[in-house]
Backbone as a ProteinNet text record, in pm:
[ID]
protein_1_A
[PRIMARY]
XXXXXXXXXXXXXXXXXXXXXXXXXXXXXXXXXXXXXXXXXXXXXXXXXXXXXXXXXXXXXXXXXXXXXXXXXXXXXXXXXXXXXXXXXXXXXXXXXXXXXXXXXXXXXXXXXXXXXXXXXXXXXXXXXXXXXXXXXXXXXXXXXXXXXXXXXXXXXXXXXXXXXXXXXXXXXXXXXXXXXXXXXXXXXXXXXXXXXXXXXXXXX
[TERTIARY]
84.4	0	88	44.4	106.9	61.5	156.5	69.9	108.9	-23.8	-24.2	-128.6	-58.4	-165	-240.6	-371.2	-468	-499.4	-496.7	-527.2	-612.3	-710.1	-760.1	-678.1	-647.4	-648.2	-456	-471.5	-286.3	-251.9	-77.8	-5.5	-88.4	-66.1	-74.8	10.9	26.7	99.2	240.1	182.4	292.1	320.8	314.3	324.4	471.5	412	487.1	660.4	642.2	768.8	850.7	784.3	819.4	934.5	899.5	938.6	1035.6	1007.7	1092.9	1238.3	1233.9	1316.1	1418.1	1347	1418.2	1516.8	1617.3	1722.9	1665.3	1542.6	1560.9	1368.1	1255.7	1163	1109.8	1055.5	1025	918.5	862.6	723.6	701.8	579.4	497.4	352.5	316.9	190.8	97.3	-16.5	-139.3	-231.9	-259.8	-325.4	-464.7	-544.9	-647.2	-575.8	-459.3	-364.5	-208.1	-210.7	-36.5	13.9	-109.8	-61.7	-121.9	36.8	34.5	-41.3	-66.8	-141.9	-241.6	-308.8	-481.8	-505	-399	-507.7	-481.2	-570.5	-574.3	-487.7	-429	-364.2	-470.8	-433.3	-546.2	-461.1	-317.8	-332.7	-161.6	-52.5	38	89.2	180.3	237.7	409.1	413.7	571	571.2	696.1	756.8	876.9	906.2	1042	1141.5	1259.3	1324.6	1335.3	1215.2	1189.3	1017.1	1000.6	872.8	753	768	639.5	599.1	446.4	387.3	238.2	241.7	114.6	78.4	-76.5	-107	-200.2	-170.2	-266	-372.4	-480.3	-576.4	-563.9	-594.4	-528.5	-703	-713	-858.8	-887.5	-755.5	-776.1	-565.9	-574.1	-455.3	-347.5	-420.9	-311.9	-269.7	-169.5	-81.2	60	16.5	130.3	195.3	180.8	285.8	308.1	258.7	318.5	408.9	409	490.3	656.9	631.6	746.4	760.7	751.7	868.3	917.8	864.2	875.5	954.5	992.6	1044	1212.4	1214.8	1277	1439.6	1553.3	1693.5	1728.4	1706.2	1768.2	1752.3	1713	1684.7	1655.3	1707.1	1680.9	1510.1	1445.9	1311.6	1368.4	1309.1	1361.9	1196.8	1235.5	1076.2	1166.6	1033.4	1080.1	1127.5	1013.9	987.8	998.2	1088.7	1086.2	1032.8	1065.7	1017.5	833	819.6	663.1	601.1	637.2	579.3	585.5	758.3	779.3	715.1	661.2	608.9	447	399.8	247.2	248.4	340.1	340.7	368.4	457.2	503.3	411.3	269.8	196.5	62.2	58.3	-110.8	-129.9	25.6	22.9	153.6	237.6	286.4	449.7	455.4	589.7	705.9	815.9	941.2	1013.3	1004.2	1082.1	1238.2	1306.2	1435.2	1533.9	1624.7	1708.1	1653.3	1614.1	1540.2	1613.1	1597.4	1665.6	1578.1	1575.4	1517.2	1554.9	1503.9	1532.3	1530.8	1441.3	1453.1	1541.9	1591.9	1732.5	1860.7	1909.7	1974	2006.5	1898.8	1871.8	1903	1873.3	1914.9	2086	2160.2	2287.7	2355.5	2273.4	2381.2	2341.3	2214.4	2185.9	2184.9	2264.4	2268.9	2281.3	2286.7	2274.4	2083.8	2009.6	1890.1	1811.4	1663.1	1612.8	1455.4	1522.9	1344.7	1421.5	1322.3	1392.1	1232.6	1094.5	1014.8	1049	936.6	957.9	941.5	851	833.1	945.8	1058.9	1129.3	1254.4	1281.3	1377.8	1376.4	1250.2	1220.3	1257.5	1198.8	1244.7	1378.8	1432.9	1540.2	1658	1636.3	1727	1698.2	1589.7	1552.4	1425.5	1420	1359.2	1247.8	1169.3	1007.5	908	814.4	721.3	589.7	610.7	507.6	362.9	238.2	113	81.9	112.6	94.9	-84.7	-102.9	-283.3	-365	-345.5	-457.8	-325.4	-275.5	-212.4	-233.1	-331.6	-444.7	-572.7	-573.2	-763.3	-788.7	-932.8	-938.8	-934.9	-837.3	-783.9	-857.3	-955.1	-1050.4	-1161.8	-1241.7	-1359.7	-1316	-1434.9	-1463.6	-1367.8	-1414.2	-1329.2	-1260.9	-1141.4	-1025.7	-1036.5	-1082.1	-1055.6	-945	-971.2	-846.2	-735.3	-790.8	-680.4	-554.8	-673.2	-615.6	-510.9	-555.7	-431.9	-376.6	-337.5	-232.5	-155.4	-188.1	-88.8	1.4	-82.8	-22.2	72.2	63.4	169	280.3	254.5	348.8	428.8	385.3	500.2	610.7	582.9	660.5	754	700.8	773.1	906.6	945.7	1108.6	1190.6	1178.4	1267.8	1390.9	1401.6	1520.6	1655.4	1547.6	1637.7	1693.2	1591	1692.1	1741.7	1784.8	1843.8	1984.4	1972.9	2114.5	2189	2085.7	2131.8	2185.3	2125.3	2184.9	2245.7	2270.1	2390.5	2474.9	2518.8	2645.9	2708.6	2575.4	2622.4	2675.6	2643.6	2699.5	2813.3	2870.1	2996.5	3082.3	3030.8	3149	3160.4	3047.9	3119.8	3142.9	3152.2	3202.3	3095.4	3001.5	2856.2	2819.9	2835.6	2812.9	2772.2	2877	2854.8	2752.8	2784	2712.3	2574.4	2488	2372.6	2317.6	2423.4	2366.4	2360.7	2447.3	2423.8	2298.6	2246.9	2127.6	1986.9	1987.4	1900	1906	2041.8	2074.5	1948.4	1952.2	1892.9	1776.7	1684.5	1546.3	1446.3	1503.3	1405	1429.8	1519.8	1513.1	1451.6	1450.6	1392.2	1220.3	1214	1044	986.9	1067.6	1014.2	992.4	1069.7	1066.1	958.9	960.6	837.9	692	691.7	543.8	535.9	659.1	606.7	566.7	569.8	568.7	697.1	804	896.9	969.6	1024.5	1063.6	1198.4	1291.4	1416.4	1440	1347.8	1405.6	1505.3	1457.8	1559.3	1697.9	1720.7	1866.1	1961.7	1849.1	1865.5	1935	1997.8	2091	1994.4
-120.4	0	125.4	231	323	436.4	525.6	609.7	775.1	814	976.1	1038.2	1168.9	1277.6	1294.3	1309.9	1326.5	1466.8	1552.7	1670.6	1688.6	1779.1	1849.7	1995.7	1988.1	2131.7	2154.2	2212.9	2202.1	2151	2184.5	2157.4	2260.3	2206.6	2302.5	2416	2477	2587.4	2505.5	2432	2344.1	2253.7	2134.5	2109.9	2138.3	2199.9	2298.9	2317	2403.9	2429.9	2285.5	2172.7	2036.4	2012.9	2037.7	1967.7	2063.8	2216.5	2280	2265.8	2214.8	2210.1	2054.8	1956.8	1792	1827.8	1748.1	1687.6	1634.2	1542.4	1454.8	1456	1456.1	1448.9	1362.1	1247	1131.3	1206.1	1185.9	1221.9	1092.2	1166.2	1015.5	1141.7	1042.6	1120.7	1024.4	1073	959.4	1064.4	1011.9	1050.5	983.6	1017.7	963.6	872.1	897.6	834.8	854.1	814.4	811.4	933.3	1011.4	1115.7	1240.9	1303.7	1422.1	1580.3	1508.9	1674.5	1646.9	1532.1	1528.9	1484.7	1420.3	1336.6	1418.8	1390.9	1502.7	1460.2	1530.7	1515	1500.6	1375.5	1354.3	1339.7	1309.8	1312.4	1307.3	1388.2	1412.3	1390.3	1273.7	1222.7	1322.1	1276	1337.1	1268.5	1229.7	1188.8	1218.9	1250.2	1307.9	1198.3	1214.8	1069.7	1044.4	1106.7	1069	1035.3	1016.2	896.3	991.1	1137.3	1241.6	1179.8	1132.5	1138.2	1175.1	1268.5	1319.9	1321.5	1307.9	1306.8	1399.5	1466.1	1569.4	1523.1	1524.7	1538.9	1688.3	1719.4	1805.5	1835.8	1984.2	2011.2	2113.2	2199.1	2307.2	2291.2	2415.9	2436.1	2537.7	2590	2689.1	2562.7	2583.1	2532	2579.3	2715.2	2781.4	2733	2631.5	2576.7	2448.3	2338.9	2274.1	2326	2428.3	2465.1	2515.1	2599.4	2600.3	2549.4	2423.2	2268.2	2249.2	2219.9	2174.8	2245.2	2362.5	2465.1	2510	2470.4	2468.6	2417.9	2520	2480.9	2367.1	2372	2313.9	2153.5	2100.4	1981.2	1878.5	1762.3	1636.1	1639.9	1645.8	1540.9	1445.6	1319.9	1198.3	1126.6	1119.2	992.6	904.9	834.5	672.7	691.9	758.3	779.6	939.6	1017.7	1167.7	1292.6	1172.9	1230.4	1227.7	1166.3	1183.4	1257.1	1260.3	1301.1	1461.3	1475.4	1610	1723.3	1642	1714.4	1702.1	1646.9	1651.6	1726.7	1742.4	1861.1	2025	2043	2164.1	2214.6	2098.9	2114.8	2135.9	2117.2	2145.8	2202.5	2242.7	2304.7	2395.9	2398.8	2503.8	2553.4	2391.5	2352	2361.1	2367.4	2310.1	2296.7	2125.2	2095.9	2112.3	2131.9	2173.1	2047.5	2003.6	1868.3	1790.7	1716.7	1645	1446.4	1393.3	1260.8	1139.5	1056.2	922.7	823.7	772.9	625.2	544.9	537.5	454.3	463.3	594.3	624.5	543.6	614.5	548.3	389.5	332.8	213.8	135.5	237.5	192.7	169	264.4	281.8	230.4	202.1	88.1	-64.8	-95.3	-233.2	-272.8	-282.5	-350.9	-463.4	-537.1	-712	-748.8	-649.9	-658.3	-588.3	-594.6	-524.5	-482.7	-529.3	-478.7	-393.7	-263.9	-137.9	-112.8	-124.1	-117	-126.7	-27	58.2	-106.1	-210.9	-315.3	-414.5	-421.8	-530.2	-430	-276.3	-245.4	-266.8	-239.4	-212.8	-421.5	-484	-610.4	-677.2	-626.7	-690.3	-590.1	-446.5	-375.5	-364.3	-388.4	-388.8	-471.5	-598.2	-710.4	-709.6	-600.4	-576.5	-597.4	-667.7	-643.7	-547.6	-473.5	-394.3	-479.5	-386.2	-475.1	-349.5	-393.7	-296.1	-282.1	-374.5	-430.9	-304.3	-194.4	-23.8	45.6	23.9	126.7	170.9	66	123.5	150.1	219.2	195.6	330.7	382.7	509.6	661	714.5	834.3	962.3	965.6	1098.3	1077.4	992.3	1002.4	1133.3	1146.6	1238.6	1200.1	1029.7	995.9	894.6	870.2	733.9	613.1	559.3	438.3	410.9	305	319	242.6	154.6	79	152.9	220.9	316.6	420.8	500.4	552.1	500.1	413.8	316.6	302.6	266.5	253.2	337.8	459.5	574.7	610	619.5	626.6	537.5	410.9	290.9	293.1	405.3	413.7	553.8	616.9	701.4	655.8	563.7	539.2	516.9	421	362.7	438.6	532.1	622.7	640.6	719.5	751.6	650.9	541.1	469.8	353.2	342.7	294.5	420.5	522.3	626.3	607.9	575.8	535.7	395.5	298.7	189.6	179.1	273	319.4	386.9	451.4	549.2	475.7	359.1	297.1	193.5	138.2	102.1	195	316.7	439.4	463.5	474	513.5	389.7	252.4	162.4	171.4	158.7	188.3	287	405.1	522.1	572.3	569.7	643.9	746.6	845.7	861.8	1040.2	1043.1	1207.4	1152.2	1088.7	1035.7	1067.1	957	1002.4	1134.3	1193.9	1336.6	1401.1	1435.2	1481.5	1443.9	1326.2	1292.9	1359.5	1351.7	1461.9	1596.7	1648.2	1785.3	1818.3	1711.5	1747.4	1670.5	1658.5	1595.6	1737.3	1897.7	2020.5	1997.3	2000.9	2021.7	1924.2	1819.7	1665.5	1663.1	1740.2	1746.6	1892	1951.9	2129.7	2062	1956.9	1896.5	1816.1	1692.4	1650.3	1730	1842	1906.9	2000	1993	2060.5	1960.4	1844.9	1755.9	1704.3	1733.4	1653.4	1498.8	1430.1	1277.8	1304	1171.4	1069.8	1107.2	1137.8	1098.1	1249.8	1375.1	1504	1449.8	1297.2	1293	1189.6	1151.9	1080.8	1100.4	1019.1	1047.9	1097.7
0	0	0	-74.5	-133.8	-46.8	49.9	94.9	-14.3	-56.3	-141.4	-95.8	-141.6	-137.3	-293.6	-275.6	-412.8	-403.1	-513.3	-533.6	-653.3	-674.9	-761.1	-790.7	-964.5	-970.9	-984.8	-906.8	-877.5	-742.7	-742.7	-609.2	-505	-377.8	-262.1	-260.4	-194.7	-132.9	-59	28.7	121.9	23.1	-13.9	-108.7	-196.4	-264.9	-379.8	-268.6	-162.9	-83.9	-28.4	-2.5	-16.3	-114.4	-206.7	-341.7	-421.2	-323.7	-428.2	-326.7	-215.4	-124.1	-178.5	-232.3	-244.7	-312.4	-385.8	-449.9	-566.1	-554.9	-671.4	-690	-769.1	-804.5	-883.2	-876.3	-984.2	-1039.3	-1175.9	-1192.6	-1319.4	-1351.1	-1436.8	-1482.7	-1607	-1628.5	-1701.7	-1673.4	-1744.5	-1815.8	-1934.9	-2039.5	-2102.9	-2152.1	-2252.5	-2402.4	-2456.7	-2540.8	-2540.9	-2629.8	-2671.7	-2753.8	-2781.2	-2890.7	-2801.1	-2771.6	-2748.9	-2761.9	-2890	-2968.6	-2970.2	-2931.2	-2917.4	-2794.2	-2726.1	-2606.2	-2472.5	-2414.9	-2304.2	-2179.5	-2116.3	-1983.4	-1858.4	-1798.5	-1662.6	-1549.4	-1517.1	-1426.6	-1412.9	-1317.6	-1296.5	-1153.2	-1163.5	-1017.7	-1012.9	-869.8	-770.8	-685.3	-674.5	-528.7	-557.7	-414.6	-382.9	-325.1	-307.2	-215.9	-94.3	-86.9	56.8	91.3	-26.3	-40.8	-62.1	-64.5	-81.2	-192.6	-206.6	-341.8	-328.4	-453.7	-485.5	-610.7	-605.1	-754.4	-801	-853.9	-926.4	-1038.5	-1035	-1108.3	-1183.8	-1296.8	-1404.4	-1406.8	-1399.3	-1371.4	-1513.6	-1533.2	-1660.3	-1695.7	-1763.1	-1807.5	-1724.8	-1643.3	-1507.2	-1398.8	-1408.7	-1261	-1209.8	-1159.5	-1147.6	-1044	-964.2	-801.5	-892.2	-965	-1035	-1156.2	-1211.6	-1318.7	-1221.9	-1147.1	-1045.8	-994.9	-959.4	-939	-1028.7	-1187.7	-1257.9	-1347.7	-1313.7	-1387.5	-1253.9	-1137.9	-1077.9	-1115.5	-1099.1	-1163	-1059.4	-951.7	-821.3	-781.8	-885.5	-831.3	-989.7	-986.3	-1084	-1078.3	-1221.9	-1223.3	-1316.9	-1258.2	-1320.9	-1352.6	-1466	-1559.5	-1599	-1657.7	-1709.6	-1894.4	-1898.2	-2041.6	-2095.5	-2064	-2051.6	-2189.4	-2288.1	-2429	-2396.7	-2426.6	-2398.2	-2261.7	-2137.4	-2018.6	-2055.6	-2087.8	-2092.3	-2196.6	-2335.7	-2389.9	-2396.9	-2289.5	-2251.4	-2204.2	-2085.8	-2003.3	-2052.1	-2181.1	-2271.8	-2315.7	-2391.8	-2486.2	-2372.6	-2286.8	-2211.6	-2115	-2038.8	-1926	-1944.9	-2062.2	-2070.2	-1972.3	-1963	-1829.4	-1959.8	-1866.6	-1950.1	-1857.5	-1880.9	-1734.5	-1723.1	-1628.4	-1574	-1539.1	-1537.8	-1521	-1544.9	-1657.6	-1705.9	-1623.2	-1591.4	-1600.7	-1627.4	-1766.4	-1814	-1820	-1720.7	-1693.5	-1767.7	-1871.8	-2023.5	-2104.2	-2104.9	-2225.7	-2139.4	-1993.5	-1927.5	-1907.1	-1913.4	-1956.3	-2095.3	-2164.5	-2279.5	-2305.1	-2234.2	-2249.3	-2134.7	-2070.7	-1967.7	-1967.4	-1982.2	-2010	-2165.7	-2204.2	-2359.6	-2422.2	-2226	-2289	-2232.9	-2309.7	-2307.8	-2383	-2456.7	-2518.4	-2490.5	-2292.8	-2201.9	-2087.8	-2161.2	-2121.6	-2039.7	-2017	-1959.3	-1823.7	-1742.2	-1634.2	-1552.8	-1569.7	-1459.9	-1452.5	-1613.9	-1610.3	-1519.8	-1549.5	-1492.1	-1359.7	-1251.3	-1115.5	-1092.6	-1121.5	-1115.2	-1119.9	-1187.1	-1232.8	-1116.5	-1095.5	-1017.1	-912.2	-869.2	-742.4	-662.1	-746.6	-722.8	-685.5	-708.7	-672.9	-839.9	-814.3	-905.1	-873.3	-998.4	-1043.2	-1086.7	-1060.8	-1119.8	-1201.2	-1335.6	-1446.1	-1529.2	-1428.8	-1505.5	-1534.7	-1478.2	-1480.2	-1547.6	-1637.8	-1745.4	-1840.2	-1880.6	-2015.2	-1959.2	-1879.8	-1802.9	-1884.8	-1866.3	-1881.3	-1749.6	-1789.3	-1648.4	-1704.6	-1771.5	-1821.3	-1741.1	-1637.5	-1538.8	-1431.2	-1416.2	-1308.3	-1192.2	-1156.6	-1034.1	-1075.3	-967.6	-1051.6	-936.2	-959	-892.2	-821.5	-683	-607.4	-659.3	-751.2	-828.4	-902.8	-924.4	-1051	-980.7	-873.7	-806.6	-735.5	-674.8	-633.4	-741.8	-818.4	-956.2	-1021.1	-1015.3	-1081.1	-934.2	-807.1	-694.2	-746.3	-760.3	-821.1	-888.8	-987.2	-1097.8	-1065.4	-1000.8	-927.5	-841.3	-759.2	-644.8	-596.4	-709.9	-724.4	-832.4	-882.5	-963.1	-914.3	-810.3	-765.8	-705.8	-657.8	-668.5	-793.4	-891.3	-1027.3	-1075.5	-1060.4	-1103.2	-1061.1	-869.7	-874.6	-907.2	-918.8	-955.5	-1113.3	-1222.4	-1340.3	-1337.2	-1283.1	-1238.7	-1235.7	-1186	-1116.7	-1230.1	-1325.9	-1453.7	-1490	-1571.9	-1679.9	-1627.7	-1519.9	-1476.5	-1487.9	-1432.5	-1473.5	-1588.3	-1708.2	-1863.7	-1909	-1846.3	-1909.7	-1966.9	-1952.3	-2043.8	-1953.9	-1911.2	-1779.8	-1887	-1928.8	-1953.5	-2108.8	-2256	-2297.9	-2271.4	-2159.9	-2174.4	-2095.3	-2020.1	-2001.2	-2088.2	-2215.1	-2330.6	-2379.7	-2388.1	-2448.2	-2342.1	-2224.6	-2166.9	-2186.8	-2256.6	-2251.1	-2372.3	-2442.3	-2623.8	-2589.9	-2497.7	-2441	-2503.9	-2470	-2504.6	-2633.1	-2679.1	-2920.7	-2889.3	-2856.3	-2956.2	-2873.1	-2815.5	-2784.1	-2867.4	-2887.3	-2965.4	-3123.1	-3155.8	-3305.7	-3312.3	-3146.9	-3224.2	-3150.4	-3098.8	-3074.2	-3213.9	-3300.6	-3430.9	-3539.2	-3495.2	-3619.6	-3655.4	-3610.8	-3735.9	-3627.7	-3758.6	-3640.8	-3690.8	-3655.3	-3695.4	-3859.4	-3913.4	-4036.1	-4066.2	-3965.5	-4046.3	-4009.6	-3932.2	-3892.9	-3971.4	-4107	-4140	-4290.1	-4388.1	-4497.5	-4579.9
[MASK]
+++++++++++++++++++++++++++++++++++++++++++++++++++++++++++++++++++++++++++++++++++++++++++++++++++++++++++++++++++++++++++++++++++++++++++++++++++++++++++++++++++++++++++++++++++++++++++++++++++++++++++++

């Protein structure tokens, strides 16, 4: 059992000073689809490393105490999947998040004797917990979310920071270390390209 705070709307006041105070910020986001430019944003998690998690229910398009975390120089936000979270968040609420860190890219560049880079095989395999991924396709556009449903979305927040340092400790034994920070550095171009439309192929011959 997952203990969070549920919010409508935006962060608190307290809250907000929580988080602008941490080191390190996991976040996660749930949507109506996979496509950015149409599907709507429902619902935006945090935890800090020290187990704060809250989840915002996304009520309109102002969130000025979530945009300043999220906009905050002082501290790592770390996702799983940062290309997509980050530009849900660019495109509907108007964030641009600050120290970006993705656990999926990271992954990609330190585990390479594998080609399951997913958030349940990483948490398993690095830190021997299973995830119940069963409410990841549910629908997060109702009025109200089921308790399944937020437990879950807490769930996927929860262990960030620590596969952050457990990938961390790969990238440095192989030397990837600066590598994929470069590749978070270029997380804002490669979300401004694709919230305009363009993919892979302008990089291509």
């Amino acid at each position: 059992m997952v203990d969070f705070n549920f919010i409508k709307g935006d962060l608190s006041d307290e809250l907000t000073q929580e988080y602008l105070k941490s080191s390190f910020i996991s976040n996660d986001t749930e949507t109506l689809g996979l496509n950015n430019l149409r599907d709507r944003l429902c619902l935006v998690q945090l935890c800090n490393e020290d187990g704060l998690t809250t989840l915002v229910k996304i009520t309109g398009r102002e969130t000025p105490n979530l945009k300043l975390v999220m906009e905050n120089e002082n501290n790592i936000k770390i996702f799983h999947y940062a290309r997509f979270d980050m530009a849900i968040l660019k495109h509907y609420l108007g964030i641009n998040v600050k120290n970006p860190y993705c656990t999926k890219i990271a992954s990609k560049l330190a585990r390479t004797y594998t080609d399951k880079h997913g958030l349940k095989n990483l948490v398993s395999e690095l830190l021997g917990i299973e995830l119940d991924k069963s409410s990841q396709t549910t629908d997060w556009g109702g009025e109200d979310l089921s308790k399944k449903q937020l437990e879950y979305a807490a769930g996927d927040v929860l262990y960030l920071v620590k596969l952050r340092e457990k990938l961390e400790e790969k990238l440095i034994r192989e030397n990837r270390q600066k590598l994929v920070h470069e590749c978070f550095n270029f997380l804002s171009t490669l979300i401004d390209l694709d919230l305009q439309g363009w993919n892979e192929e302008i990089f291509n011959h």
